[in-house]
SELO-208856 format. One record per atom (N, C-alpha, C, O): residue in three letters; x, y, z. Coordinates in steps of 0.02 Angstrom, whole numbers, padded with zeros to 5 digits, always signed. Atoms other than C-alpha are relative to their C-alpha. Layout:
ALAXYZ...
//
This chain:
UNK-00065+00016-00028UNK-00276-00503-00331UNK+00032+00061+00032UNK+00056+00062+00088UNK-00040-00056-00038UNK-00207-00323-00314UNK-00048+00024+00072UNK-00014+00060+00109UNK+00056+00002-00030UNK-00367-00311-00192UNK+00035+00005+00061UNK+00054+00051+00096UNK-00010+00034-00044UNK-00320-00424-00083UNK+00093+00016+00027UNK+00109+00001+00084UNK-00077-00001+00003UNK-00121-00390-00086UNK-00017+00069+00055UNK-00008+00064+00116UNK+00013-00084-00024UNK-00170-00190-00031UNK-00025-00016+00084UNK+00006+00010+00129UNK+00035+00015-00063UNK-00291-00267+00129UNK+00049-00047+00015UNK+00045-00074+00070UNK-00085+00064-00059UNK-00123-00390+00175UNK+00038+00056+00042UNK+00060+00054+00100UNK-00057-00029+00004UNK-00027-00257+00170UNK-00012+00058+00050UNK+00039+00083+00075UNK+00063-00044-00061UNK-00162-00130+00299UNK-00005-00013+00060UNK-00001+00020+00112UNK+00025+00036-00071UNK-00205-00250+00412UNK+00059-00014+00039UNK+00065-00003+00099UNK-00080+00008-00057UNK-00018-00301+00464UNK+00014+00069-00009UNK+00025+00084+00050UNK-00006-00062-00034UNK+00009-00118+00457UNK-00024+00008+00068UNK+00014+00012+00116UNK+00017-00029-00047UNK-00116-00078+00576UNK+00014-00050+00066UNK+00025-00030+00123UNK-00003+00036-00065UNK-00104-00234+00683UNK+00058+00011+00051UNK+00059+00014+00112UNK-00089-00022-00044UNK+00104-00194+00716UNK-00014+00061+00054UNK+00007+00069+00112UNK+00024-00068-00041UNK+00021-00026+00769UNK-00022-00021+00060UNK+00012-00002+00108UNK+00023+00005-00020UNK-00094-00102+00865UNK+00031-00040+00055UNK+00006-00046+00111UNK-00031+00057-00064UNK+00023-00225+00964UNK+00057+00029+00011UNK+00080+00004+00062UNK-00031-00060-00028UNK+00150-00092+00981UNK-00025+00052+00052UNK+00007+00060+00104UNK+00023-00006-00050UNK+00031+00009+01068UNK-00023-00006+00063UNK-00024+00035+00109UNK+00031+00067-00063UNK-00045-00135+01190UNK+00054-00018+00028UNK+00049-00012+00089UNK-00066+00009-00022UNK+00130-00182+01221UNK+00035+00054+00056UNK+00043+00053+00117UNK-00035-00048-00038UNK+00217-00028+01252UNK-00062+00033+00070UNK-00040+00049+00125UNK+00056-00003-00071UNK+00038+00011+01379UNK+00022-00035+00054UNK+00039-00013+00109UNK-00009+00050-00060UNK+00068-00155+01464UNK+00068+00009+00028UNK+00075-00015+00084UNK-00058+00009-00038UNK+00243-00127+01505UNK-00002+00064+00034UNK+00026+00055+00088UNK+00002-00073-00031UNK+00226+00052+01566UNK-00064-00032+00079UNK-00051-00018+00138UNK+00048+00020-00047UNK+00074-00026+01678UNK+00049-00069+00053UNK+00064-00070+00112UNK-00032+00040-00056UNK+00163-00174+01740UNK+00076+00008+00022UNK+00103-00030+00062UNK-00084-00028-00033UNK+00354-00085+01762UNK-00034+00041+00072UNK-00011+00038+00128UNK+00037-00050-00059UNK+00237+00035+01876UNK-00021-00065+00064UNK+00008-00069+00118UNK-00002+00047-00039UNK+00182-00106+01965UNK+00050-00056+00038UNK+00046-00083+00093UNK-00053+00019-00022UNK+00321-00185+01983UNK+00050+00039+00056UNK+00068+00014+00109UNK-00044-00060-00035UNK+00422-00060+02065UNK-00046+00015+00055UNK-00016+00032+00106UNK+00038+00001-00067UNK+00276-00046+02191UNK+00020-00070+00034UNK+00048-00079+00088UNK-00013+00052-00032UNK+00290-00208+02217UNK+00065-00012+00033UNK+00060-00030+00092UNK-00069+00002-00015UNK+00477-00218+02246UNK+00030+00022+00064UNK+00066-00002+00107UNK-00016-00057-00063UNK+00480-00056+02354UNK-00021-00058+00065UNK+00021-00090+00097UNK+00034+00026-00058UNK+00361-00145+02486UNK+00023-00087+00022UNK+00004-00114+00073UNK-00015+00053+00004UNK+00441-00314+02455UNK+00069-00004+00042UNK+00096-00059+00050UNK-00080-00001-00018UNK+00614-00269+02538UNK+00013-00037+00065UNK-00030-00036+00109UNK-00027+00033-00054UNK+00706-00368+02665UNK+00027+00071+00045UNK+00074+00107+00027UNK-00025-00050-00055UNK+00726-00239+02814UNK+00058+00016+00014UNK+00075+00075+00010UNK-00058-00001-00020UNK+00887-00274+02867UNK+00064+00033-00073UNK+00099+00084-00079UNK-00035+00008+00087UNK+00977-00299+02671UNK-00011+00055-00036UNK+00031+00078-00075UNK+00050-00035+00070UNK+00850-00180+02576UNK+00015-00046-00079UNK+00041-00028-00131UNK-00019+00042+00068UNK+00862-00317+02446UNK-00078-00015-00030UNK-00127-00027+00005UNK+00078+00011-00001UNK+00707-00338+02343UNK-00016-00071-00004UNK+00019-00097-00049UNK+00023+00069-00003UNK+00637-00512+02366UNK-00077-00038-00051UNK-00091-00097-00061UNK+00021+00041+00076UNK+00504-00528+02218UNK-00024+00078-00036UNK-00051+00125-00007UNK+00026-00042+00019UNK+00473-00412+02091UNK-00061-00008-00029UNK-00086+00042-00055UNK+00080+00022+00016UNK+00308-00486+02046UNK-00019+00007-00092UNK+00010-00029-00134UNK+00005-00017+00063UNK+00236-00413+01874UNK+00062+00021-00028UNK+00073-00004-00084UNK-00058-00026+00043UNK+00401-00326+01825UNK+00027-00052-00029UNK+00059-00027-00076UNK-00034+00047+00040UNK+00473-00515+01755UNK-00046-00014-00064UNK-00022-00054-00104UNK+00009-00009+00054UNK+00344-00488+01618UNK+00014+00046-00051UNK-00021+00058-00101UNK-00011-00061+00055UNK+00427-00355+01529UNK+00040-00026-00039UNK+00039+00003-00093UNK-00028+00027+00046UNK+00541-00461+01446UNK-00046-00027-00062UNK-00025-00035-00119UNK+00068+00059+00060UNK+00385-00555+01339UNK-00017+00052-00015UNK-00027+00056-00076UNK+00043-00028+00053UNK+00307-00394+01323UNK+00054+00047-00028UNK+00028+00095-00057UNK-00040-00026+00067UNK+00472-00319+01226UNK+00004-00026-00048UNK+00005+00003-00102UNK+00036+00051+00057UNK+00444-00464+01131UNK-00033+00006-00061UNK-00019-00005-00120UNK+00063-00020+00041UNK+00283-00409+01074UNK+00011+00082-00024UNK-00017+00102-00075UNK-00043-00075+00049UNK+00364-00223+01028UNK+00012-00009-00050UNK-00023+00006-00098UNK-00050+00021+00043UNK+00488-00286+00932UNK-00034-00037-00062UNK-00022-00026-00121UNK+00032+00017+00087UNK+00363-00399+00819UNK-00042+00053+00005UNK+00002+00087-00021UNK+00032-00048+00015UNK+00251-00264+00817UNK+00031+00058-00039UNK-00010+00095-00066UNK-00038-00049+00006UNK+00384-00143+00763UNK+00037-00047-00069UNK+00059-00011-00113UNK-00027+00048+00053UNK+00456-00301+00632UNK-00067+00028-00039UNK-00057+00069-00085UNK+00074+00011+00046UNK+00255-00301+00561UNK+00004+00059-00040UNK+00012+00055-00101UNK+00020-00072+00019UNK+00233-00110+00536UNK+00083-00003-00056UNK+00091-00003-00117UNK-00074+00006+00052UNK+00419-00120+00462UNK-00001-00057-00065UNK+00024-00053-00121UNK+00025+00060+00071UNK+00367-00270+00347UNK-00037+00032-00052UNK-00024+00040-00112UNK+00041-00022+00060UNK+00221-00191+00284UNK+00015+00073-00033UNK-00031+00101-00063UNK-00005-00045+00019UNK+00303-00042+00237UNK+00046-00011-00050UNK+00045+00007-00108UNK-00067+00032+00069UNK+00460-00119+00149UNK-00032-00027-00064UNK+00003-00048-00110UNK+00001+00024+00100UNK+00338-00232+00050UNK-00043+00059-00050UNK-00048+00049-00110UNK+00033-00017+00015UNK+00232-00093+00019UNK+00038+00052-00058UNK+00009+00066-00110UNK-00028-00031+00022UNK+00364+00016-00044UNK+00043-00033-00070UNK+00077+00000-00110UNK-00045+00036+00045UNK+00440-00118-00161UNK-00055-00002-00046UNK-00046+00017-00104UNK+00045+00016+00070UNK+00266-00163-00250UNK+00002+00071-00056UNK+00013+00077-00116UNK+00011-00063+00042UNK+00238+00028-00279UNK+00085+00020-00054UNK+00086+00056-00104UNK-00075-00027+00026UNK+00458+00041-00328UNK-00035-00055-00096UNK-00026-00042-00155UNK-00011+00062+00055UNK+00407-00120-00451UNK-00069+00007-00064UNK-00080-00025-00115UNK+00067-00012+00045UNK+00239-00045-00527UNK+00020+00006-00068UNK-00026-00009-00105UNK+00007-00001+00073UNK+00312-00020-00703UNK+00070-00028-00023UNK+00105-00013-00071UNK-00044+00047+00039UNK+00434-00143-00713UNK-00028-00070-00024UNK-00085-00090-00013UNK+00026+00064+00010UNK+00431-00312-00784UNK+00011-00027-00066UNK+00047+00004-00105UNK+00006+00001+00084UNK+00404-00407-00955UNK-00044+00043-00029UNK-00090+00062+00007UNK+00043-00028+00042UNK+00318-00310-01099UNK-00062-00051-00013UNK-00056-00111-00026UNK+00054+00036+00036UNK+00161-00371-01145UNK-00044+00033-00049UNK-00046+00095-00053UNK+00033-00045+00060UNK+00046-00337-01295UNK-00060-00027-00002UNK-00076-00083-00023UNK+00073+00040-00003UNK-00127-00356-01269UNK-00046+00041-00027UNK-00072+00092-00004UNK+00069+00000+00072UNK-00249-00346-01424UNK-00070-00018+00037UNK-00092-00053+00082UNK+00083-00010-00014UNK-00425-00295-01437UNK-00014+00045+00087UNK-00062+00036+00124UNK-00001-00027-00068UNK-00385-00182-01272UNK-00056+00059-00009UNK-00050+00100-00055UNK+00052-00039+00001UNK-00532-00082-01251UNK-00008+00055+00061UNK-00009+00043+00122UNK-00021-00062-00048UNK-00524+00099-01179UNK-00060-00005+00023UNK-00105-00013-00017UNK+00051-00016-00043UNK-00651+00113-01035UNK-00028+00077+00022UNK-00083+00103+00017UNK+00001-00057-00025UNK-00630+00265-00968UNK+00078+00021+00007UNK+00125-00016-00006UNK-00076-00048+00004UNK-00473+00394-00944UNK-00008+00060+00049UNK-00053+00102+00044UNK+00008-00060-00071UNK-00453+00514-00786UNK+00064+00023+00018UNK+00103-00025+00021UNK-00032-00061-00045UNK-00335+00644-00712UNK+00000+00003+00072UNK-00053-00002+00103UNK+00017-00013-00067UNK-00292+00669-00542UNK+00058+00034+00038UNK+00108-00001+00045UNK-00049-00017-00042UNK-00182+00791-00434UNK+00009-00003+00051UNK-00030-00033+00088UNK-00048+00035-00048UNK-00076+00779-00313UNK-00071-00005+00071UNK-00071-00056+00104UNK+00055+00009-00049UNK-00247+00811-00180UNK-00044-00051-00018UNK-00076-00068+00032UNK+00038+00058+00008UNK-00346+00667-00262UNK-00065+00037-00026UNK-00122+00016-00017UNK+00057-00046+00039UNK-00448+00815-00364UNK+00000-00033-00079UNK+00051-00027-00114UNK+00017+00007+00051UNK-00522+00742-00520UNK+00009+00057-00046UNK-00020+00110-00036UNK-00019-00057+00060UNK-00451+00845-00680UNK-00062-00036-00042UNK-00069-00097-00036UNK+00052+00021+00052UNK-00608+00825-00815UNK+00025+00050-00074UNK+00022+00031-00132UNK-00014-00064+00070UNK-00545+01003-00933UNK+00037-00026-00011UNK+00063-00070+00023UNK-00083+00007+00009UNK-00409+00994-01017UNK+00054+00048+00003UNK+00116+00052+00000UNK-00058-00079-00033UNK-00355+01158-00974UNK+00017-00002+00067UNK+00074+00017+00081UNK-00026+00024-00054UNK-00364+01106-00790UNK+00058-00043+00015UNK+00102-00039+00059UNK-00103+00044+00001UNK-00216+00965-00838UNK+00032+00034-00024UNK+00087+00006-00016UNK-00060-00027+00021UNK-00111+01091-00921UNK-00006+00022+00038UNK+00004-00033+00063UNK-00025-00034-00029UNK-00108+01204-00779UNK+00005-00022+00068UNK+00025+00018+00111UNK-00003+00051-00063UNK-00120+01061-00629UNK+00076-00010+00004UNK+00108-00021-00048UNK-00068+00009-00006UNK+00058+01047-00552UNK+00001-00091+00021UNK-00013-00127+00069UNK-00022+00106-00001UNK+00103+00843-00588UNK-00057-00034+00027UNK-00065-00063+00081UNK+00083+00038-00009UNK-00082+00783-00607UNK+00054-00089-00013UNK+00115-00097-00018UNK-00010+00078-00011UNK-00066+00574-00611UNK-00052+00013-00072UNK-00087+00063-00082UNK+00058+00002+00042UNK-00164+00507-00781UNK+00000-00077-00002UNK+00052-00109+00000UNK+00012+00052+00001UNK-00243+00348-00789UNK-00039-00033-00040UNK-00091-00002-00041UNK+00035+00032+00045UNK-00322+00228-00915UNK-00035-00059+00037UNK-00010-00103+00072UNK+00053+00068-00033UNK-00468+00110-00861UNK-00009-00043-00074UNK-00021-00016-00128UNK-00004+00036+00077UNK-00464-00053-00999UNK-00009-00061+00000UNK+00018-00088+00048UNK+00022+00054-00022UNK-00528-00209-01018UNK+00025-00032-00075UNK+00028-00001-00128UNK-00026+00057+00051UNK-00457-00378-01130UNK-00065-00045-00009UNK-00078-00076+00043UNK+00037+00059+00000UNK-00604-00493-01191UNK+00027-00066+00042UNK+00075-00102+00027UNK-00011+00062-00042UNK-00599-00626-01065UNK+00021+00008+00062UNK+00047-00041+00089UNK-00074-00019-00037UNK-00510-00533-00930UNK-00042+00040+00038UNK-00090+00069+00013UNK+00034-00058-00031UNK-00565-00432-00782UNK+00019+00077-00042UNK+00045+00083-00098UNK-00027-00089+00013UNK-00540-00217-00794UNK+00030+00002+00022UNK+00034-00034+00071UNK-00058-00010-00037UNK-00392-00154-00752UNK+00012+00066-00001UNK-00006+00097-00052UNK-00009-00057+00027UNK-00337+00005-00724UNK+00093+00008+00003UNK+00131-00022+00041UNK-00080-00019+00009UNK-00148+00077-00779UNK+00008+00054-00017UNK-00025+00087-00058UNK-00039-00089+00006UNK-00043+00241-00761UNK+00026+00007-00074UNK+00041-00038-00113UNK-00024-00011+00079UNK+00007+00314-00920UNK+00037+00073+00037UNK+00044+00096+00093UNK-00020-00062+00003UNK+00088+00472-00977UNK-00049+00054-00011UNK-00106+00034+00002UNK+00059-00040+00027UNK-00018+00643-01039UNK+00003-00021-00076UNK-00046-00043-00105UNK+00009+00029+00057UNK+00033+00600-01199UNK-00042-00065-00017UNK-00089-00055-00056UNK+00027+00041-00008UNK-00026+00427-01183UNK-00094+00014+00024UNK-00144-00012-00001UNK+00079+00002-00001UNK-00193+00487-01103UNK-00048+00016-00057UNK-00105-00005-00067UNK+00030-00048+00025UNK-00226+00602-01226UNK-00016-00051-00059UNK-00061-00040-00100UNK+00002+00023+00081UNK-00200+00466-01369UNK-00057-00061+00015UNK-00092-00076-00034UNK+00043+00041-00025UNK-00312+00329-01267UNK-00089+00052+00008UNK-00107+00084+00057UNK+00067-00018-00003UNK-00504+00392-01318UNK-00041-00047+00036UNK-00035-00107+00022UNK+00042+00058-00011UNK-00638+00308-01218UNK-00046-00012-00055UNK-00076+00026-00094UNK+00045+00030+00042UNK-00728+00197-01309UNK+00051-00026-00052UNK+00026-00066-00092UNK-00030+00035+00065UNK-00581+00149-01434UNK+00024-00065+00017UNK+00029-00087+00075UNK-00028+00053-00013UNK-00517+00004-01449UNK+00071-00013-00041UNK+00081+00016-00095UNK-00041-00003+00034UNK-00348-00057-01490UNK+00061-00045+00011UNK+00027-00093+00031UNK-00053+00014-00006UNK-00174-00138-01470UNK+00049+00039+00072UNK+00077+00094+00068UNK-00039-00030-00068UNK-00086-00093-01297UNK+00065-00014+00010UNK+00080-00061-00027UNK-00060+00047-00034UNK+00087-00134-01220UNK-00008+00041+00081UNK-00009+00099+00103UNK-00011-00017-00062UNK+00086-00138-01055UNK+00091-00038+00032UNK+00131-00083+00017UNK-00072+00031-00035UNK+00240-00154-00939UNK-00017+00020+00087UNK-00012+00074+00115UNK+00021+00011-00085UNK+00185-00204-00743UNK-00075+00039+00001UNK-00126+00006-00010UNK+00067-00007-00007UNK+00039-00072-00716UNK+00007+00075-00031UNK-00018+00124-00004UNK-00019-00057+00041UNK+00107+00061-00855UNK-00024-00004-00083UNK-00002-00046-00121UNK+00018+00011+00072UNK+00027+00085-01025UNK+00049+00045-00051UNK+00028+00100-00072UNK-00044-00003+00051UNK+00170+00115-01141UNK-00041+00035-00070UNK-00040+00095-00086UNK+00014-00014+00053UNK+00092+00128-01288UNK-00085-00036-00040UNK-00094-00096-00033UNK+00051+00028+00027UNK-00088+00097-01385UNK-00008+00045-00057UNK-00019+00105-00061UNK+00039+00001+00070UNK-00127+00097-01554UNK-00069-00018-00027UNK-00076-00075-00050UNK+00073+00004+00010UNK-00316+00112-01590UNK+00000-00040-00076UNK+00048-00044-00114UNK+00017+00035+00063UNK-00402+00008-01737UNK-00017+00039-00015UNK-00038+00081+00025UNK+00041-00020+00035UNK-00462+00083-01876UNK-00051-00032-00018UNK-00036-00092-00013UNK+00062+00033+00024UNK-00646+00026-01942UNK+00002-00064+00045UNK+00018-00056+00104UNK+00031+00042-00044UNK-00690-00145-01877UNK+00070-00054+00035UNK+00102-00095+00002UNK-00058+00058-00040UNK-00553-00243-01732UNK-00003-00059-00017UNK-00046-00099+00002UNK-00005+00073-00014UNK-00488-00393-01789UNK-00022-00057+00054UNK-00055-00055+00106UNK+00050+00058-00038UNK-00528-00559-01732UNK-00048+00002+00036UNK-00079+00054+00023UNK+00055+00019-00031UNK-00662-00612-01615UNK+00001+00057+00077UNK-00045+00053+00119
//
């Protein structure tokens, strides 16, 4: 789902781009033409221009600016709201959460693996990879504290809140239920 939300959210990016560009081209191409046309179009006597030919499409293609310039502005508003809304929401508590993996990452998208590299990384990101019996993988931001307390391979009791892991409590000896 978040997949697919991310490639909505790309493609009308780039397309606004893309019909912003083509747009603002075509009107620069047919204002130029126009204005040729116009010049050579004049009533001798009057100098009045008598057709401007291509230049009456520039109205349609501001048109196509304007949604192009709405799109790119769409996908940025919603893009900025999912990321504002990432760790809000209801609490949830989801048992038998099983730590996958656990990674580091600063601000360049450099994998931290030491742990002396995250203490001296300026505002690394930490992340928990975790899977629910029955349930795809998911991955969620945590704190360092939080990373540090999520071992891979444990399993345990989570709360998540939107795509934030709050808190996990590992089992001791063998995880309840099934």
């Amino acid at each position: 789902m978040e997949a697919s939300k991310q490639k909505l959210v790309g493609c009308l990016l780039a397309a606004g781009v893309v019909i912003c560009f083509c747009s603002g081209a075509l009107i620069w191409v047919v204002s130029v033409a126009g204005i040729y046309r116009g010049t050579y179009t004049r009533t001798p006597v009057t100098n009045q221009i008598t057709d401007a030919g291509p230049l009456n499409y520039v109205p349609v293609l501001i048109t196509f600016v304007v949604i192009g310039l709405l799109m790119v502005a769409g996908a940025v508003v919603y893009g900025l709201m999912q990321v504002g809304s990432e760790r809000k929401g209801p609490r949830q508590v989801l048992e038998n959460f099983h730590v996958i993996a656990r990674f580091a990452f600063t601000r360049d998208g450099n994998m931290l693996t030491d742990p002396f590299d995250i203490e001296v990384a300026e505002n690394p990101r930490f992340y928990v990879r975790g899977a629910v019996p029955y349930r795809e993988v998911l991955e969620y931001e945590t704190s360092e504290e939080m990373f540090f307390q999520c071992g891979e391979g444990m399993t345990g009791e989570a709360e998540l809140q939107g795509k934030w892991i709050g808190r996990f409590t590992p089992y001791i000896g063998t995880p309840p239920g099934p």
